[in-house]
Short mmCIF file of the C-alpha atoms (twelve columns), coordinates in Angstrom:
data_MODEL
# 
_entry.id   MODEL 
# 
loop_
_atom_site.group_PDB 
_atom_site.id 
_atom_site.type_symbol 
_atom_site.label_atom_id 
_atom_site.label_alt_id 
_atom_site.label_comp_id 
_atom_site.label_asym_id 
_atom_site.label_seq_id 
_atom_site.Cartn_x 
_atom_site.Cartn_y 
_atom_site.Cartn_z 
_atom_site.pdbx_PDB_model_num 
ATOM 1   C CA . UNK A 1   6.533   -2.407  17.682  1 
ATOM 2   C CA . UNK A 2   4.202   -3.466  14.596  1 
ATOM 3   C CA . UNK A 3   4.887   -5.426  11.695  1 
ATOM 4   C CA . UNK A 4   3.726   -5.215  8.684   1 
ATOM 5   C CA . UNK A 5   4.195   -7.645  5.772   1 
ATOM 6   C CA . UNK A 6   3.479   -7.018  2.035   1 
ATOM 7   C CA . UNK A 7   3.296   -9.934  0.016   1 
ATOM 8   C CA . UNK A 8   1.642   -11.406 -2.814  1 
ATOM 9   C CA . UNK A 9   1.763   -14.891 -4.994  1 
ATOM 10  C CA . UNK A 10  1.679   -12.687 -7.923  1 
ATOM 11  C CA . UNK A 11  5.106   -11.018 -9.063  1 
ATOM 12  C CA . UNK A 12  5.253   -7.440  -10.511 1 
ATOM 13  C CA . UNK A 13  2.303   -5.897  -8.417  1 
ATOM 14  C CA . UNK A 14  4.579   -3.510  -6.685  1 
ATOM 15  C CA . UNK A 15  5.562   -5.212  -3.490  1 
ATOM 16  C CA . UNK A 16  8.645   -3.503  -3.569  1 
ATOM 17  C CA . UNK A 17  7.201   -0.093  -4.141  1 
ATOM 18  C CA . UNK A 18  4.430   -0.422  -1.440  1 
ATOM 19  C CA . UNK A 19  6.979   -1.851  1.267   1 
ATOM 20  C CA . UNK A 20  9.658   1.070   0.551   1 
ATOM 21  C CA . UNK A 21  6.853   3.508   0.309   1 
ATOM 22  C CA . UNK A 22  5.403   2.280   3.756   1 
ATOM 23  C CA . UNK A 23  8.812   2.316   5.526   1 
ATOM 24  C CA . UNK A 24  9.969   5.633   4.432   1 
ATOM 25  C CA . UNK A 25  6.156   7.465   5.300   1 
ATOM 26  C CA . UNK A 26  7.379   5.605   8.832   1 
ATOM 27  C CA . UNK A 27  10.432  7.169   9.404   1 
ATOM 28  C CA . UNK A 28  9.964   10.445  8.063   1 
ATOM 29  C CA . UNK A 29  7.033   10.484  10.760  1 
ATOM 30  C CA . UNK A 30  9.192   9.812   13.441  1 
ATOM 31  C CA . UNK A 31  8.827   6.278   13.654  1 
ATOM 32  C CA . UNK A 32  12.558  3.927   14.336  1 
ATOM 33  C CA . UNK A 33  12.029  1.693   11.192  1 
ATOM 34  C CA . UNK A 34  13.215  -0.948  9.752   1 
ATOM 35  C CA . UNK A 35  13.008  -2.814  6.257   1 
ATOM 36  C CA . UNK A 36  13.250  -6.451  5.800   1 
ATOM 37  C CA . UNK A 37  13.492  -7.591  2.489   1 
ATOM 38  C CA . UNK A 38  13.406  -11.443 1.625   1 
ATOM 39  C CA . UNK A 39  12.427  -10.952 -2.232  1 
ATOM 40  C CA . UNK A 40  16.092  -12.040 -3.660  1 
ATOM 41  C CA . UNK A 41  15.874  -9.323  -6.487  1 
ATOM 42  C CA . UNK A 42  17.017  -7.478  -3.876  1 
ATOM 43  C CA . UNK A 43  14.613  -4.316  -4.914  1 
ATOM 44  C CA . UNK A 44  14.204  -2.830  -1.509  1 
ATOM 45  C CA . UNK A 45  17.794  -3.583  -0.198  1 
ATOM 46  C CA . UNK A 46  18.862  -1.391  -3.187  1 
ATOM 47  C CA . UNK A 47  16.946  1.291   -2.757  1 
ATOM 48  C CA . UNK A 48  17.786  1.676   0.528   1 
ATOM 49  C CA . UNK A 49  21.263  1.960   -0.698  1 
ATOM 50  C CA . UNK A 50  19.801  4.764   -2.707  1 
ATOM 51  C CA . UNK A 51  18.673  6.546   -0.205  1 
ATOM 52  C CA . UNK A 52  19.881  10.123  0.708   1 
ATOM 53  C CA . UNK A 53  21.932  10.331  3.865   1 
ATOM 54  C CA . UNK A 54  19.876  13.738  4.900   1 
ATOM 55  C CA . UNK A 55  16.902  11.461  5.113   1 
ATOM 56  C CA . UNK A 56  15.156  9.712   8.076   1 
ATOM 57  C CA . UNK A 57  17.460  6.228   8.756   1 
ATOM 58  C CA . UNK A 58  16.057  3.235   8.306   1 
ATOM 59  C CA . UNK A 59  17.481  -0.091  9.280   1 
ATOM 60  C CA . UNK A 60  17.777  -2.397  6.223   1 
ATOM 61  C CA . UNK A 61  18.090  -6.043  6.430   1 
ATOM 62  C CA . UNK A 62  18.900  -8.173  3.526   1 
ATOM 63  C CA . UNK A 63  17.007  -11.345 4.180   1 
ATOM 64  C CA . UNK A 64  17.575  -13.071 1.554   1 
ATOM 65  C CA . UNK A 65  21.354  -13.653 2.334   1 
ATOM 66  C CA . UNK A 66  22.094  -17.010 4.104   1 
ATOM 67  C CA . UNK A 67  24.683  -17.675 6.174   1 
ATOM 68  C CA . UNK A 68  25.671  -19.998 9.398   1 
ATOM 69  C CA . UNK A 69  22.657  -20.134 11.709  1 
ATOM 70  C CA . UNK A 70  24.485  -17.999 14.515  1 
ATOM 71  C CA . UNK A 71  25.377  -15.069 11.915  1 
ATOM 72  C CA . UNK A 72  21.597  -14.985 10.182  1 
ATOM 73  C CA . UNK A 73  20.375  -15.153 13.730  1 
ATOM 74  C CA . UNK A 74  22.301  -12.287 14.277  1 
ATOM 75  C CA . UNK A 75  21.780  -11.069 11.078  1 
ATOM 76  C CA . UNK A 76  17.785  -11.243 10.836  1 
ATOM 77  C CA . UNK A 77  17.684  -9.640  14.129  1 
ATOM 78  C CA . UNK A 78  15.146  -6.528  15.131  1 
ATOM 79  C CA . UNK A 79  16.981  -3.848  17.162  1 
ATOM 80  C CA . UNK A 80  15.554  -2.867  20.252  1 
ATOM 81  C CA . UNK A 81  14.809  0.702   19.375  1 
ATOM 82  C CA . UNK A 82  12.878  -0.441  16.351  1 
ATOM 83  C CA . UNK A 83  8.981   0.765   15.972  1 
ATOM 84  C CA . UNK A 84  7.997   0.115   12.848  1 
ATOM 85  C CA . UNK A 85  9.218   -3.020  10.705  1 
ATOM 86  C CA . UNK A 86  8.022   -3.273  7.288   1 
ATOM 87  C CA . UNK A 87  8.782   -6.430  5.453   1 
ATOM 88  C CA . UNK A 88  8.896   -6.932  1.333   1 
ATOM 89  C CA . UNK A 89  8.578   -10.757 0.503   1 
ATOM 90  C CA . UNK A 90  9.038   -12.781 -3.155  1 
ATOM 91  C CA . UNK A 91  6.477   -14.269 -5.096  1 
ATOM 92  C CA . UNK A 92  5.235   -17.346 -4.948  1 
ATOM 93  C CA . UNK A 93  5.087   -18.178 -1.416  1 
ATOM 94  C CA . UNK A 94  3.116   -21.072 -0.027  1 
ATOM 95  C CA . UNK A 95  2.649   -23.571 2.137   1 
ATOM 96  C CA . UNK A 96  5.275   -23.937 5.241   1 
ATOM 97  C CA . UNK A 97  7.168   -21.031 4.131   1 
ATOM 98  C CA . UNK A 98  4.295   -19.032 3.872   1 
ATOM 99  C CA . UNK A 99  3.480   -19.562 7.514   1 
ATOM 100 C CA . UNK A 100 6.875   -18.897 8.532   1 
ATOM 101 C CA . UNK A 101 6.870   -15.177 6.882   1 
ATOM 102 C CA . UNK A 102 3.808   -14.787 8.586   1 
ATOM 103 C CA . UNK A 103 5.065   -15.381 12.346  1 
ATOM 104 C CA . UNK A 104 4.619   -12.393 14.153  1 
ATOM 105 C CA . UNK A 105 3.048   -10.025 11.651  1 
ATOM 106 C CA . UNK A 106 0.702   -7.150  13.086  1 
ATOM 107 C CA . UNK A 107 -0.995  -6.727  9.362   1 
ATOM 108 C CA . UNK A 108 -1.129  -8.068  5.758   1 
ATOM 109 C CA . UNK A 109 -0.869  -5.936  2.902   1 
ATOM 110 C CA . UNK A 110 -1.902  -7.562  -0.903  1 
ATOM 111 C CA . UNK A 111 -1.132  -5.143  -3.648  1 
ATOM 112 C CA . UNK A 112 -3.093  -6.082  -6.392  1 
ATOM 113 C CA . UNK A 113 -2.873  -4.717  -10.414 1 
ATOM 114 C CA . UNK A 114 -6.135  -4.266  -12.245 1 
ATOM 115 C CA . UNK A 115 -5.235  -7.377  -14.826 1 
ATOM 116 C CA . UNK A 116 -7.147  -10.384 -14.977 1 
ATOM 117 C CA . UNK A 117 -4.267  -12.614 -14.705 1 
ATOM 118 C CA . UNK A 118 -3.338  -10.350 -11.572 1 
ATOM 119 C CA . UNK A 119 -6.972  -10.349 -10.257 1 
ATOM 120 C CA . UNK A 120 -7.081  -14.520 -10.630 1 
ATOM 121 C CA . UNK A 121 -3.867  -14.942 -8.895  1 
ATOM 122 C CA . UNK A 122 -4.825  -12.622 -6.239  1 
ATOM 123 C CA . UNK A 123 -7.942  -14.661 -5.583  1 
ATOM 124 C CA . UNK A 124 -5.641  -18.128 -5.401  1 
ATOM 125 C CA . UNK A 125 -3.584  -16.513 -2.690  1 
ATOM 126 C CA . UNK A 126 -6.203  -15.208 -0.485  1 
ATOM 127 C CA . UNK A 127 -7.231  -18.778 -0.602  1 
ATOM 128 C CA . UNK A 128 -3.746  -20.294 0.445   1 
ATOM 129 C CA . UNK A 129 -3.443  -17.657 3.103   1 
ATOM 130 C CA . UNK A 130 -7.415  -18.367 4.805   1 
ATOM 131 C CA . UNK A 131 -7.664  -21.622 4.361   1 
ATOM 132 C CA . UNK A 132 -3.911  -23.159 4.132   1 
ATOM 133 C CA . UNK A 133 -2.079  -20.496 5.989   1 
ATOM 134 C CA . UNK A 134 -4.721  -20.573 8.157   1 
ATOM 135 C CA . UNK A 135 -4.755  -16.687 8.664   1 
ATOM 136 C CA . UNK A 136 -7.329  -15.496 11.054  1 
ATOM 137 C CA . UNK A 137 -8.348  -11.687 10.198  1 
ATOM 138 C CA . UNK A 138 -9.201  -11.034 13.760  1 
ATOM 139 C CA . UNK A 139 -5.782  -11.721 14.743  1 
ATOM 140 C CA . UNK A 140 -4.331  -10.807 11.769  1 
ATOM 141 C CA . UNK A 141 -5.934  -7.996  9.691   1 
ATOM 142 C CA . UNK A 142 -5.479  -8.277  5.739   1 
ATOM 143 C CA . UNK A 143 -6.029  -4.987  3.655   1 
ATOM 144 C CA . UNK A 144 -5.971  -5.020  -0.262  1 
ATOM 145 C CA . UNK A 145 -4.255  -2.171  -2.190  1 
ATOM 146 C CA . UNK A 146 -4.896  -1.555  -5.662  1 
ATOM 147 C CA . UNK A 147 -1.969  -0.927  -7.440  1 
ATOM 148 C CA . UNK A 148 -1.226  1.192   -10.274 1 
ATOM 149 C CA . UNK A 149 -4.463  2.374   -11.414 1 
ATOM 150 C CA . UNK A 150 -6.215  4.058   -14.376 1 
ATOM 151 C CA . UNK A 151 -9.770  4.583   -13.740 1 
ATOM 152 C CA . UNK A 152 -12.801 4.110   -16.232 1 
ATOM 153 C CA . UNK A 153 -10.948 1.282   -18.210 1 
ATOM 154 C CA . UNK A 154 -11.987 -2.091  -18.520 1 
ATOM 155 C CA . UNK A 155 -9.281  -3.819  -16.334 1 
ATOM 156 C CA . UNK A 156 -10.216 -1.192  -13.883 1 
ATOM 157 C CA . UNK A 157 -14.225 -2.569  -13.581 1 
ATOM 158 C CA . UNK A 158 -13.229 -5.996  -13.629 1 
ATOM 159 C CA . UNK A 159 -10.893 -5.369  -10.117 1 
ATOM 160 C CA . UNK A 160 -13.893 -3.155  -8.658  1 
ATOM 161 C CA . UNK A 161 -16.347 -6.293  -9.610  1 
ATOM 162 C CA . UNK A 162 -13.348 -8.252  -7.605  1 
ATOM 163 C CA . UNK A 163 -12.581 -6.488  -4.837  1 
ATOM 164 C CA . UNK A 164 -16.274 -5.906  -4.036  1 
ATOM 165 C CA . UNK A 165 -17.116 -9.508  -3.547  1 
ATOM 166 C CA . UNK A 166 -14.521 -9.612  -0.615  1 
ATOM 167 C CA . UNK A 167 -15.238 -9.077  2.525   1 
ATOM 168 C CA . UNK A 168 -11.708 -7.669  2.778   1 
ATOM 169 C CA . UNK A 169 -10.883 -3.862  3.717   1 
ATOM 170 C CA . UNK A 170 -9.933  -2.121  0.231   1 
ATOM 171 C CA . UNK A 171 -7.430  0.633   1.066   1 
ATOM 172 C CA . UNK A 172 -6.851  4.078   -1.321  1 
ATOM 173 C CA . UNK A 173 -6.155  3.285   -4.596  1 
ATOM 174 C CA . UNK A 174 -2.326  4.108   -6.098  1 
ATOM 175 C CA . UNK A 175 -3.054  5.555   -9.131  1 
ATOM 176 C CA . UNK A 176 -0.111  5.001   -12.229 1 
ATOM 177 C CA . UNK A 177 2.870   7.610   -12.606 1 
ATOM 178 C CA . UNK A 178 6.159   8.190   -12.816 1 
ATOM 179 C CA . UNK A 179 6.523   9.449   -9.672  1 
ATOM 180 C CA . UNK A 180 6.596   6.065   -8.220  1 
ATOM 181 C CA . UNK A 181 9.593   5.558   -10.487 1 
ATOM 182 C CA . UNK A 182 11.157  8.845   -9.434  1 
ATOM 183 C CA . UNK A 183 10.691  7.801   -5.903  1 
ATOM 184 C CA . UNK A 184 12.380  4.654   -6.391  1 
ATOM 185 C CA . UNK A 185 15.501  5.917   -8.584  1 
ATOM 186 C CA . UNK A 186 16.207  8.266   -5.523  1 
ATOM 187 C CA . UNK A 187 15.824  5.563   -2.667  1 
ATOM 188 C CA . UNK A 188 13.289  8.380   -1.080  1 
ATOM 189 C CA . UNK A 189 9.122   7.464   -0.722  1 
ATOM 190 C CA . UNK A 190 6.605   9.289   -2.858  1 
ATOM 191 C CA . UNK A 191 5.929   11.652  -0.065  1 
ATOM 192 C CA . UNK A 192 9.544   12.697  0.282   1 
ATOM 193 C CA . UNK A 193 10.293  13.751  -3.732  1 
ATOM 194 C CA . UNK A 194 11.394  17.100  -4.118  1 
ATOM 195 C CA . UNK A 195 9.106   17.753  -6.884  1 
ATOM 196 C CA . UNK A 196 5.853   20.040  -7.469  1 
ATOM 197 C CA . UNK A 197 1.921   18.270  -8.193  1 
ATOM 198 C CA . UNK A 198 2.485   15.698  -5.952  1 
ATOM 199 C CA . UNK A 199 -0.442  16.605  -3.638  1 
ATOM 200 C CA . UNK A 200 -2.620  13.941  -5.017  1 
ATOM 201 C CA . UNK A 201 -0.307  11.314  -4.054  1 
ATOM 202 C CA . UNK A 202 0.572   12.526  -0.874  1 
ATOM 203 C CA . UNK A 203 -2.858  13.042  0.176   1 
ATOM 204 C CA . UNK A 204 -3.463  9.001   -0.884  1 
ATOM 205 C CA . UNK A 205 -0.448  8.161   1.301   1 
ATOM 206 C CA . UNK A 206 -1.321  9.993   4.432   1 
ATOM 207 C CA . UNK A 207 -4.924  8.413   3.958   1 
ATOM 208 C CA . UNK A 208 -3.358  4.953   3.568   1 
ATOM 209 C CA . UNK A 209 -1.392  5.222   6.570   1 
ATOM 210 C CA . UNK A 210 -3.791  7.184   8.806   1 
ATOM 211 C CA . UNK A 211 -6.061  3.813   8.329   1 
ATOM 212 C CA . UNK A 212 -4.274  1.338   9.075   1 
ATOM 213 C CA . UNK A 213 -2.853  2.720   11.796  1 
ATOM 214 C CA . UNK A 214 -5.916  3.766   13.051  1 
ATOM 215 C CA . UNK A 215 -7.672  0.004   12.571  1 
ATOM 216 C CA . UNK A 216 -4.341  -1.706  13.574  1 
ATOM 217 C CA . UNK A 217 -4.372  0.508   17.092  1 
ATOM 218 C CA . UNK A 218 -8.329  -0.983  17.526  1 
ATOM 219 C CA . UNK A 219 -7.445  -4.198  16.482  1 
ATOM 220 C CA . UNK A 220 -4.561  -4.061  19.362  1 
ATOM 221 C CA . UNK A 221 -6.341  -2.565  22.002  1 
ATOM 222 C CA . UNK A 222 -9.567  -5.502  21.154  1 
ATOM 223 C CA . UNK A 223 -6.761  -8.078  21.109  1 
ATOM 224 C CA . UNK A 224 -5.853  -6.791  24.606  1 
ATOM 225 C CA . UNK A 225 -9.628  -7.146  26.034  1 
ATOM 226 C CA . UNK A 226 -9.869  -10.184 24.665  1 
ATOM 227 C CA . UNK A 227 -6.636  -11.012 26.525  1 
ATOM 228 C CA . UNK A 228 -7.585  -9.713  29.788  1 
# 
């Protein structure tokens, strides 16, 4: 099983979007998935609920609930069968509770806008997350997605000038359209739309994916040397 979080201090940078979008690319590829969503907006919990019986399951959690400790135990539980887990978090985590989302987590995925207010608080939280959180990257990997996209704008040179100082793998950019907002209307992933010119998109995704699956499976198998 691997587990992938998506998170971010910075609201509105399309946690949501990239977790659903992630979990659905999953399952439609044969993966048992699941989707955890802490972010009490709910936005991943609903479009699950969205989601078109004809297409791939995938096991939803709402994590946000709380309950008596032996029904969220039960409730926050992974099923056995489960592959893939994919979890969408709020904004504005830190500290002790930023730690405890991170127990267990196979990767770390940052969607960032090309804003400067998005950039700034982007640059705050990779600082909570190395040097409060204490993340390691060779234990746990961190990849950057640029979100929403328009290319040869101003906004768009000041992220580049960002992202390029880090020494922090940049995955495909997701450029801006509606289809993201189609997707997520029809509780389906951008991949799964029943709509013409989405090649470009679906080439990004299967690029994404390919990725980090291919770095997470050498950062597992150089965990496991290490180990031995």
């Amino acid at each position: 099983m691997r587990k992938i979080i998506v998170m971010n201090a910075k609201g509105g940078c399309g946690k949501s979007t990239i977790a659903t979008s992630i979990a659905s690319y999953y399952a439609s590829h044969g993966y048992r998935s699941a989707l955890f969503d802490h972010d009490p907006q709910g936005s991943s919990i609903q479009w699950l609920q969205r989601r078109p019986a004809h297409l791939p399951e995938i096991h939803g959690v709402a994590a946000y609930e709380h309950g008596v400790a032996t029904t969220r135990a039960w409730h926050m539980r992974i099923p056995p069968e489960i592959e893939r887990v994919v979890v969408d978090t709020p904004a504005g985590l830190k500290g002790f509770e930023l730690q405890t989302h991170l127990k267990g987590v196979d990767a770390i995925i940052i969607p960032v806008l090309p804003s400067t207010i998005d950039i700034n608080a982007t640059a705050n939280f990779l600082h909570e997350l190395l040097l409060v959180a204490k993340v390691k990257m060779r234990e746990t990997p961190i990849y950057i997605i640029p979100n929403r996209v328009k290319p040869r704008t101003r906004t768009f040179d000041a992220l580049e000038n960002f992202l390029s100082g880090l020494n922090i793998p940049v995955v495909n950019q997701l450029r801006d359209t509606v289809n993201y907002i189609r997707a997520a209307e029809l509780g389906m992933g951008i991949h799964e739309l029943p709509i013409s010119k989405l090649a470009s998109d679906r080439a990004t995704w299967d690029d994404l994916m390919v990725y980090i699956d291919h770095e997470l499976s050498l950062h597992h198998h150089s965990t496991m040397n290490i180990a031995g």
